[in-house]
C-alpha positions as CSV (number, residue, x, y, z in Angstrom):
1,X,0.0,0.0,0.0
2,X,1.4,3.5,-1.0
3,X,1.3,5.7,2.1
4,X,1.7,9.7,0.9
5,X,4.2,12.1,2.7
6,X,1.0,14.1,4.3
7,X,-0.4,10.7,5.7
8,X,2.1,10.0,7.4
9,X,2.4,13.3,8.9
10,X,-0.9,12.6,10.2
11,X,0.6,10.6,12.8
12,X,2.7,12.4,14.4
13,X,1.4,11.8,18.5
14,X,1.8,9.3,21.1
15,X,-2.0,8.3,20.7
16,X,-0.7,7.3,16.8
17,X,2.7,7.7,15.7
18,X,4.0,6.3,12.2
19,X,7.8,6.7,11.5
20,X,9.5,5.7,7.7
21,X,12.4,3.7,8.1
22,X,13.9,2.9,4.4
23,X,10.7,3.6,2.4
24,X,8.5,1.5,4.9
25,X,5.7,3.0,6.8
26,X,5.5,1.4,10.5
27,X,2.7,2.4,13.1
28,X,4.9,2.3,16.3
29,X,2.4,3.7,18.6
30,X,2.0,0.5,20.3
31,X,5.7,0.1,21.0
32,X,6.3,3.1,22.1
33,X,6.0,2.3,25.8
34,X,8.5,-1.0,25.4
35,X,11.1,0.9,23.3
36,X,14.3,0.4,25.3
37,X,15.7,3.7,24.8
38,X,12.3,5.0,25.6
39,X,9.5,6.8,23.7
40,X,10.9,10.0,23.2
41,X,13.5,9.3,21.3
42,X,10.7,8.1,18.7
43,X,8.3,10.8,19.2
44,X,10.4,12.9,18.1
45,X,10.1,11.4,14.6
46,X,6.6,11.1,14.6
47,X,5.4,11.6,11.1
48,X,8.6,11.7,9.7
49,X,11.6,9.9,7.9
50,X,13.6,8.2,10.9
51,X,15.9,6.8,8.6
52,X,19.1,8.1,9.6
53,X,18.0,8.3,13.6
54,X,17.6,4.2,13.3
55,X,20.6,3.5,11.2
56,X,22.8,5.5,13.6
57,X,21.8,3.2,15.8
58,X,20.7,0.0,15.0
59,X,20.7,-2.9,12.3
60,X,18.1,-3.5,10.2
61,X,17.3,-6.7,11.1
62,X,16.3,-5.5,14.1
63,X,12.9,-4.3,12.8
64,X,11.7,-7.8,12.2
65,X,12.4,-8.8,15.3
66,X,11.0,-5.9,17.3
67,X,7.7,-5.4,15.6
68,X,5.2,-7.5,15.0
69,X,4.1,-7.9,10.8
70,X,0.7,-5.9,11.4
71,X,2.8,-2.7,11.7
72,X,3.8,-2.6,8.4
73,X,1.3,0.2,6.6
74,X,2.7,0.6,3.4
75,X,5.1,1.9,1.2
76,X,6.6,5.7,0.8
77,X,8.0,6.9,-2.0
78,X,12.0,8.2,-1.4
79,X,11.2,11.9,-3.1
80,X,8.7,12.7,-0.9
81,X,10.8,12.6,2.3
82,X,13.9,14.5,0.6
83,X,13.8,17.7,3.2
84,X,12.2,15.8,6.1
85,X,13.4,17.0,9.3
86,X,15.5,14.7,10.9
87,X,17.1,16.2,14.5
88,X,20.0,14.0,15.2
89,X,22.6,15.6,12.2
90,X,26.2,15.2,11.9
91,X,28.4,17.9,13.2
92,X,30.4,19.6,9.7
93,X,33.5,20.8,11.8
94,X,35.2,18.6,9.6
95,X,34.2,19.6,6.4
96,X,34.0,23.6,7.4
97,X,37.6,23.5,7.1
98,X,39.3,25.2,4.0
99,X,41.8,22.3,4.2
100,X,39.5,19.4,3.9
101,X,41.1,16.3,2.2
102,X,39.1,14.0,4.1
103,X,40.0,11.8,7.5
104,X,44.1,11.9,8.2
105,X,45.8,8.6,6.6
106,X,45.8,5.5,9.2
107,X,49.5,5.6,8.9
108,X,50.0,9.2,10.2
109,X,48.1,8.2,13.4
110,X,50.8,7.3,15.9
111,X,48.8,6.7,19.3
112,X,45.5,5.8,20.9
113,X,45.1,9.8,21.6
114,X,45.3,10.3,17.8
115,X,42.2,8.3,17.1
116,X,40.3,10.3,20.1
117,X,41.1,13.6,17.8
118,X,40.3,12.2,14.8
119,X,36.8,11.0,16.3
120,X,36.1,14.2,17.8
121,X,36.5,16.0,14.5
122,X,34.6,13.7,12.3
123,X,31.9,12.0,14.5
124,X,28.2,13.6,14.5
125,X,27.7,15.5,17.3
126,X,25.6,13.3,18.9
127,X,28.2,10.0,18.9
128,X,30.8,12.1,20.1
129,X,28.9,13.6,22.9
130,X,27.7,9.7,24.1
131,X,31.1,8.4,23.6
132,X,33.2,10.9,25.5
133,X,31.0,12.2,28.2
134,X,31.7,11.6,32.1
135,X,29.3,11.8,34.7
136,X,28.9,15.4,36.6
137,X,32.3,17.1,36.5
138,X,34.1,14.2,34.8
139,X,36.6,13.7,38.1
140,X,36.3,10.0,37.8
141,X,36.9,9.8,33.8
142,X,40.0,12.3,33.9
143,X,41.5,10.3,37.5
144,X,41.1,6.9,35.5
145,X,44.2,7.9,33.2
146,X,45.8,10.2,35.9
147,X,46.1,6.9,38.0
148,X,48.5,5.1,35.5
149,X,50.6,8.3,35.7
150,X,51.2,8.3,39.3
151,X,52.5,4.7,39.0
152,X,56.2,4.6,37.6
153,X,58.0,1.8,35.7
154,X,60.9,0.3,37.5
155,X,63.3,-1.1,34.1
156,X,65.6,-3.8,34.6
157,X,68.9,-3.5,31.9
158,X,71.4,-5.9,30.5
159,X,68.6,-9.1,30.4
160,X,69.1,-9.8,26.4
161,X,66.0,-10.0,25.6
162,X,65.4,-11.4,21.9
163,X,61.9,-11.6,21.8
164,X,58.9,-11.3,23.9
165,X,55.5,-13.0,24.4
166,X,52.5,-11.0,24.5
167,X,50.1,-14.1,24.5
168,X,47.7,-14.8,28.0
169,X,44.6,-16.0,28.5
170,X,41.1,-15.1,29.1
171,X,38.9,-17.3,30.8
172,X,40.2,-20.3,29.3
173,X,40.8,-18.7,26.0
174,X,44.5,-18.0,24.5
175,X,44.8,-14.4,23.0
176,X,47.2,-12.7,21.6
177,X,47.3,-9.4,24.1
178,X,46.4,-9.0,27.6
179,X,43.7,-6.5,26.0
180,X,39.9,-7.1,25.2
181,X,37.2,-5.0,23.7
182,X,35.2,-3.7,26.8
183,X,31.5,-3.9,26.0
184,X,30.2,-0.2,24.2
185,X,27.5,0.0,23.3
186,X,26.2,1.7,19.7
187,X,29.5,1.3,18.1
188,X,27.1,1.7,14.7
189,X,27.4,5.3,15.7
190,X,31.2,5.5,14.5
191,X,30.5,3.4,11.2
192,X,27.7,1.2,9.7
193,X,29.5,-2.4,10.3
194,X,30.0,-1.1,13.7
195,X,30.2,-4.6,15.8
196,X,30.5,-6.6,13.2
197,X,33.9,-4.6,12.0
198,X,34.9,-4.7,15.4
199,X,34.3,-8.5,15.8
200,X,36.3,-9.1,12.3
201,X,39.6,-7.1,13.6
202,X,39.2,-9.1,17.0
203,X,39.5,-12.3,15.1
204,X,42.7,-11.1,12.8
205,X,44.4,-9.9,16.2
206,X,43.4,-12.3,18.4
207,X,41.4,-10.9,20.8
208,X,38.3,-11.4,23.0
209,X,35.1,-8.9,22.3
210,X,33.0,-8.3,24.7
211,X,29.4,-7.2,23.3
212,X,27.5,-4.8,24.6
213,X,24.1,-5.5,25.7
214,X,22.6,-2.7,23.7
215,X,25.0,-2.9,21.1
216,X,23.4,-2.0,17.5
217,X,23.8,-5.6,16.2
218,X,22.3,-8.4,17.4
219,X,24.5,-10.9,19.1
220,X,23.9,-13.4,16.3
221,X,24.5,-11.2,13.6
222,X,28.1,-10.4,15.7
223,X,28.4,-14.1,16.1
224,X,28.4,-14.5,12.1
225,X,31.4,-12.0,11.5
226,X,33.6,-13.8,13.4
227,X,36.8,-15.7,11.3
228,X,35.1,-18.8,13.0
229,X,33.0,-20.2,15.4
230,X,36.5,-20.7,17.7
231,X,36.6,-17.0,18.2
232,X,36.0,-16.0,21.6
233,X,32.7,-13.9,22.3
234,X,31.6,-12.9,25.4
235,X,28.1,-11.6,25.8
236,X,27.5,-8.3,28.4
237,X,24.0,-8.5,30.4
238,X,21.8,-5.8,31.6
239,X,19.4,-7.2,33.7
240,X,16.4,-5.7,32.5
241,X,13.3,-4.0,34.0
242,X,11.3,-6.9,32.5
243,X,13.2,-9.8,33.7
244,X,11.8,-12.0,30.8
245,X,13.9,-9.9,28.4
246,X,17.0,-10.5,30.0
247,X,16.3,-14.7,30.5
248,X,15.7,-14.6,26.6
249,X,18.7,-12.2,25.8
250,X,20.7,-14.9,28.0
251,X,19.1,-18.1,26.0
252,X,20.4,-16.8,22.7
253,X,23.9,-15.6,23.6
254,X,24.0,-19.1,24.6
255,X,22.7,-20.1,21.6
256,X,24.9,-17.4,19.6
257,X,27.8,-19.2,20.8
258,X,28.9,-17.0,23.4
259,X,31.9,-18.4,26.1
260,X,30.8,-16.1,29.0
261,X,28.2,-13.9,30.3
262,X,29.4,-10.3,31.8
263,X,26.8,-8.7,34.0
264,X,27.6,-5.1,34.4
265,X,26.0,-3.7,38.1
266,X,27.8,-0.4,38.3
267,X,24.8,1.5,37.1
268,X,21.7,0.8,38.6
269,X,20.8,4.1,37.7
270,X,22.7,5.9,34.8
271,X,24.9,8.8,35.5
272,X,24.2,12.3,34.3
273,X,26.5,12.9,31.6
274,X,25.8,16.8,31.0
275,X,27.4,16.8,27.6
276,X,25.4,14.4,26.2
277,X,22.3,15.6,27.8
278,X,23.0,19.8,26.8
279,X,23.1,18.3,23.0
280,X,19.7,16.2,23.3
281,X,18.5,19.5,24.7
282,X,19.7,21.4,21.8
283,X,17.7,19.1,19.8
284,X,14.5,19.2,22.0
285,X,14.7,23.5,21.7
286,X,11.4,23.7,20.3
287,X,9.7,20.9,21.9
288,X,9.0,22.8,25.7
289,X,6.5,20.0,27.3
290,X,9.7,17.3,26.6
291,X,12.4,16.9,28.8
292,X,15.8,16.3,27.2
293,X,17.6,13.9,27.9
294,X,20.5,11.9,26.1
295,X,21.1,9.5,24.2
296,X,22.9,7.4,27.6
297,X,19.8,7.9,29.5
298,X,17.2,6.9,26.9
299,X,19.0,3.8,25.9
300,X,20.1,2.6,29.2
301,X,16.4,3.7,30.9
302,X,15.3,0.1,30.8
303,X,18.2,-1.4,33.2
304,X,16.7,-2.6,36.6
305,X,18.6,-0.9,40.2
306,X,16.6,-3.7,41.7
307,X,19.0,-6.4,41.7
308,X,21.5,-7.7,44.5
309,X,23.5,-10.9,45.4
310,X,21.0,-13.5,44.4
311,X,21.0,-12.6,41.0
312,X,23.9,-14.7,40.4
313,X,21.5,-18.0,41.2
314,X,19.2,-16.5,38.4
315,X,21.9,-16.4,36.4
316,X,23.7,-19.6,37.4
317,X,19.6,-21.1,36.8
318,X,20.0,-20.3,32.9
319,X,23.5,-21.0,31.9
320,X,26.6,-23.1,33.1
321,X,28.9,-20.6,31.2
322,X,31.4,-18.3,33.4
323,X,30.6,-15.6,35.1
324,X,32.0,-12.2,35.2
325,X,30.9,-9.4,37.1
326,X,31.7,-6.1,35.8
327,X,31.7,-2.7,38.0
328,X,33.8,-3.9,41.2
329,X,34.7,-0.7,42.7
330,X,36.0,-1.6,46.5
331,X,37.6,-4.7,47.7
332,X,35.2,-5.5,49.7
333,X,32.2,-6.4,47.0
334,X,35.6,-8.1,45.0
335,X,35.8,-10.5,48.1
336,X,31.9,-11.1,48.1
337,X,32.6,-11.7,44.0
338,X,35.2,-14.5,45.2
339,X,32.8,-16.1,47.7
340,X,30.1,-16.3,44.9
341,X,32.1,-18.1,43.1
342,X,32.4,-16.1,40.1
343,X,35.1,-17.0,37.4
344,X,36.2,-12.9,36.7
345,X,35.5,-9.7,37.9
346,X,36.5,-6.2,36.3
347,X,37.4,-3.3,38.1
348,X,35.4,-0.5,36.5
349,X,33.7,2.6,37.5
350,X,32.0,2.7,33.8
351,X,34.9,4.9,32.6
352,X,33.4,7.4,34.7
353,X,30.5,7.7,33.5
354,X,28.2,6.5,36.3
355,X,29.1,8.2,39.5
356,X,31.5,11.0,39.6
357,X,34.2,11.4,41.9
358,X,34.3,7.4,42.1
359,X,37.6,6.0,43.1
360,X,39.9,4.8,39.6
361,X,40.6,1.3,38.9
362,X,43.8,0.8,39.8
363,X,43.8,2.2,42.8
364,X,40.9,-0.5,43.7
365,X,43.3,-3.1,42.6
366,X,46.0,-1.7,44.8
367,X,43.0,-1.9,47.7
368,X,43.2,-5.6,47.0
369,X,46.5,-6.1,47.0
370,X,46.5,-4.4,50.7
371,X,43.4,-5.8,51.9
372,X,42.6,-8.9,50.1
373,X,45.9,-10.2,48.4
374,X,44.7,-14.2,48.1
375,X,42.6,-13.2,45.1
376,X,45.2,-12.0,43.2
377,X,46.1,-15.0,40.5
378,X,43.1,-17.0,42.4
379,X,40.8,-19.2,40.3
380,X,39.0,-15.7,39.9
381,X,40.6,-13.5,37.3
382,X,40.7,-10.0,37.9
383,X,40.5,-7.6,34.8
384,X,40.3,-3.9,35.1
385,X,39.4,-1.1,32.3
386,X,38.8,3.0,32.4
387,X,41.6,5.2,31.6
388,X,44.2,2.9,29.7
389,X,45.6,4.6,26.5
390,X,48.9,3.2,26.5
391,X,51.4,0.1,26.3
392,X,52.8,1.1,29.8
393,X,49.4,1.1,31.2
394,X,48.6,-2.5,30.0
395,X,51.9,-3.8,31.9
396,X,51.5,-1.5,35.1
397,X,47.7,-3.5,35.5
398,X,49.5,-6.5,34.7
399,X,52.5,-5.9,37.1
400,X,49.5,-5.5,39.8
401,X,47.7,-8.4,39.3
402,X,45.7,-8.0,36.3
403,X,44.7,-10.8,34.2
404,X,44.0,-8.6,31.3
405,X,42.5,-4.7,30.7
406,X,39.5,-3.5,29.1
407,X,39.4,-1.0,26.0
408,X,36.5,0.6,25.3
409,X,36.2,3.8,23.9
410,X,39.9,4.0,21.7
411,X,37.9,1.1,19.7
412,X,34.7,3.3,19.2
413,X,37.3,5.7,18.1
414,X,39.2,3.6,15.5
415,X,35.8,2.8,13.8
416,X,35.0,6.6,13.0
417,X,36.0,8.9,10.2
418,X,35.5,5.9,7.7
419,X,38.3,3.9,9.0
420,X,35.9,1.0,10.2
421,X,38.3,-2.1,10.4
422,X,41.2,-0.6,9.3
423,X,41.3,1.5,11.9
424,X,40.9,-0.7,14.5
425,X,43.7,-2.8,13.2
426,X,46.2,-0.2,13.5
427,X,44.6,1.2,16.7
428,X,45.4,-2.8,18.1
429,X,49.1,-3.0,16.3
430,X,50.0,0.3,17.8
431,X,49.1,-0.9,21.6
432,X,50.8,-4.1,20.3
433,X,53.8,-2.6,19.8
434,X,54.0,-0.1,22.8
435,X,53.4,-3.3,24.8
436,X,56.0,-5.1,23.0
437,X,59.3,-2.5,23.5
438,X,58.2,-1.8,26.9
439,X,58.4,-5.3,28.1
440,X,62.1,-5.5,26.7
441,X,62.9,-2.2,28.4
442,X,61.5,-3.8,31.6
443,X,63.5,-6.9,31.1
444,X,60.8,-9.6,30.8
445,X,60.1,-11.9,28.1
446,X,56.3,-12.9,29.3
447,X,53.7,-11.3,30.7
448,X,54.3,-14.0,33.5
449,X,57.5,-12.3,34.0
450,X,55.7,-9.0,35.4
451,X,56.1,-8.4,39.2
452,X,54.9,-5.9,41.2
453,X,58.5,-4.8,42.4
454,X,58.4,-3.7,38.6
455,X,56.5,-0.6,39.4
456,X,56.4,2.3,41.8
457,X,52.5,2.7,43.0
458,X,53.7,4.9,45.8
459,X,52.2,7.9,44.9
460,X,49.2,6.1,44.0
461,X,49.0,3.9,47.2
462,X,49.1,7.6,49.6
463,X,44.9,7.8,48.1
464,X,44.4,4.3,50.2
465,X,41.9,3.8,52.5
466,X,43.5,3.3,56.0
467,X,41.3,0.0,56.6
468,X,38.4,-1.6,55.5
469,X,36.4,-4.8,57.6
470,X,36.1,-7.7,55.3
């Protein structure tokens, strides 16, 4: 059935709102209310072309498994939605320059910083504001990377070293780097194969993904672009409002093929990332009766607070895979983590994005290293993210007690300005080979090799708490 442009601009309210996603009509009104970044960020396209809102964000298969056939009205003809409104546009810093020859060549980026400018220039407004934004005053996310620096590296000369060994492994699984892709989620915002170009460089290195739980592909559509179905992929969990969704998101990671199931419990609520919520506002300028808020807090608005201990025995209930629990942020809940029984736990204060003024990473693992020492290489690995940029970071974690670190938002950077895969190659061989001299400057052949007499934490180990009760 043709639909005309000035039907479809007929519904354009919560009591009956039709959107156009690739010349198909759907009547979303009744899905609204279940959206999981909420209704707003649909309204907002009532009676319009949300073409380029959806593909920002998700993949198209998505459509048939989110709405039910009856919502299909029709049919719109392209021309007829050429100057449709659509609210969510790029930013053109990029192209406003009198210089523009397009995105810098891969092989004049040097450092995971580099990608980070690169992203900020060429990114729509929107990705970069959800990508980069802290919570509050962004204490947390700056102290993340400040932590590493307060840590020095103690070399060791004359050890003749010929070659080094990078390899470890995760859970069971051998990789080529003590480095895996943290769970982030819309990576489709920094290029169209988002996840799936991830999961393709992962293979070709030899590293572990993590997918996000709201990531813009589906986990089986992630599973697919792997080199092969040996691949390790790990599957990030929510738990969701509507705990059905989250026992059925859990049945087919299982079924996808994924090794291990990371529940994330560091934001029960989401934190108030200003710059992401002064650009939805921007957006919402003319719209006074809706609130704005961004694109973190839409998408994650679905994610249950009311969860505590016990949910591991719901989990445990569904799947015999390993268990990791992701947001640890004192040693105390990382000894609870032990006594569960838990195969991994990551240090993480959700790149300081949940609550400001949260302690770093690393200087919860030195807490354990005070407080709780046994768990360090226990039959519970301990992997820690927020804040890591380069080689020497990787090794200081790893000097500490780390099993392995987290990357999250360098890899949503190495995706953007076009580079897709590419980029994320040379993001990893960079980090590869920062990891590589500074082990021979250190004096170590292995990762096994690292020991914390290796580093200086002293500066670092001053912000300790005097005593905790375990």
């Amino acid at each position: 059935m043709h639909i005309t442009r000035a039907e479809l601009e007929q519904h354009n309210s919560r009591q009956s709102c039709w959107v156009a996603i690739h010349g198909a009509v759907y009547d979303v009104t009744d899905f609204l209310d279940s959206h999981p970044g909420g209704s707003k960020v649909i309204l907002r396209c009532a009676g319009k072309d949300a073409t380029s809102d959806f593909d920002s964000v998700h993949s198209p298969d998505l459509l048939d498994e989110a709405l039910p056939p009856k919502a299909l009205k029709g049919r719109i003809d392209a021309a007829e939605l050429s100057d449709s409104n659509n609210p969510a546009k790029p930013s053109d810093n990029a192209k406003s320059d009198s210089n523009y020859n397009g995105p810098p060549p891969l092989s004049t980026l040097i450092n995971l910083n580099d990608f980070e400018q690169v992203a900020q220039k060429y990114l729509p407004a929107n990705a970069w504001a959800y990508y980069a934004s802290g919570a509050d005053d962004e204490i947390s996310k700056k102290n993340n990377a400040r932590a590493y620096q307060k840590v020095s590296l103690r070399p060791r000369i004359l050890r003749n070293i010929a070659t080094v060994d990078t390899r470890t492994s995760i859970l069971g699984h051998s990789v080529s780097l003590p480095v895996y892709l943290s769970p982030s989620g819309i990576a489709k915002f920094a290029h169209p194969d988002g996840e799936l170009a991830l999961a393709a460089a992962a293979g070709k290195e030899g590293l572990v993904q993590v997918l996000a739980n709201m990531a813009s592909y589906s986990i089986e559509r992630v599973a697919e672009a792997r080199l092969s179905s040996d691949q390790p992929l790990f599957a990030q969990l929510y738990v969701n409002r509507d705990i059905n969704k989250s026992v059925e998101f859990v049945k087919r990671a299982v079924k996808a093929g994924a090794q291990s199931i990371w529940i994330t419990v560091d934001s029960p609520v989401v934190g108030k990332r200003e710059m992401d919520e002064r650009l939805n506002l921007s957006f919402m300028a003319n719209e006074s009766d809706e609130k704005g808020q961004g694109v973190a807090k839409t998408a994650a608005s679905s994610i249950s607070p009311f969860i505590d201990w016990s949910i591991l025995s719901w989990l445990r209930d569904l799947t015999d895979l390993p268990v990791v629990i992701k947001g640890i942020q004192c040693v105390e809940d990382a000894v609870i983590a032990y006594q569960h029984g838990v195969q991994g736990i990551v240090l993480s204060n959700h790149g300081g994005r949940s609550q400001d003024t949260a302690q770093s990473p690393l200087l919860t693992l030195l807490e354990i290293r005070k407080f709780a020492p046994f768990l360090i290489n226990s039959r519970m690995q301990i992997f820690i993210d927020g804040g890591i940029r380069r080689g020497t970071d990787v090794l200081k974690a790893i000097a500490l007690g780390a099993t392995a670190v987290g990357l999250g938002r360098p890899f949503l950077f190495s995706l953007s300005a076009g580079y897709g895969e590419a980029g994320v190659r040379r993001m990893v061989d960079i980090l590869r080979h920062e990891i590589e001299s500074n082990m021979t400057f250190l004096g170590v052949t292995s990762l096994s090799e690292l020991r914390p007499e290796m580093v200086n934490a002293g500066r670092l180990e001053r912000e300790l708490i005097g005593s905790v009760k375990l």
